[in-house]
C-alpha positions, 0 to 999 in steps of 0.5 A: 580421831583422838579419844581421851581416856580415864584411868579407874582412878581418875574415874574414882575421882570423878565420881563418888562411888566404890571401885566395888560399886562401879565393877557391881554397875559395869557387871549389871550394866548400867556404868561405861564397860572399860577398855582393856589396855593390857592384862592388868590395865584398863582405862575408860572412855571420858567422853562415856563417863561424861554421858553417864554423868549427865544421864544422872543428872538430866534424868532426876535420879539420885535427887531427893 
C-alpha cells in the first residue's frame, strides 16, 4: 500500500489558511495530525487532507 504524502507547503497551497492557523486547528483537533518524518520534517496524509477538504465542503460550513 503506497500512501502520498504533503508537505506543509504543499498543504499551504492547497488550502488558504495560515500555517498558525493550521498548527491552532491540529492543537484543537479539528485538522489531519502530521506525520513525523524526522526531527525538523513532517508531512501530511493527502488522502486526510482531501477528506478534511471534503468534510467542509459537504457539510455547508464556511458557506455564507
Amino acid at each position: 500500500m503506497s500512501q502520498r504524502l504533503l508537505s506543509m507547503k504543499q498543504v499551504l497551497e492547497r488550502i488558504p489558511l495560515s500555517k498558525t492557523e493550521i498548527y491552532r486547528r491540529i492543537r484543537a483537533g479539528t485538522f489531519p495530525i502530521p506525520i513525523r518524518l524526522g526531527p525538523a520534517r513532517i508531512a501530511f496524509s493527502a488522502d486526510e487532507i482531501d477528506a478534511w477538504i471534503l468534510s467542509r465542503t459537504t457539510s455547508g460550513q464556511g458557506r455564507a
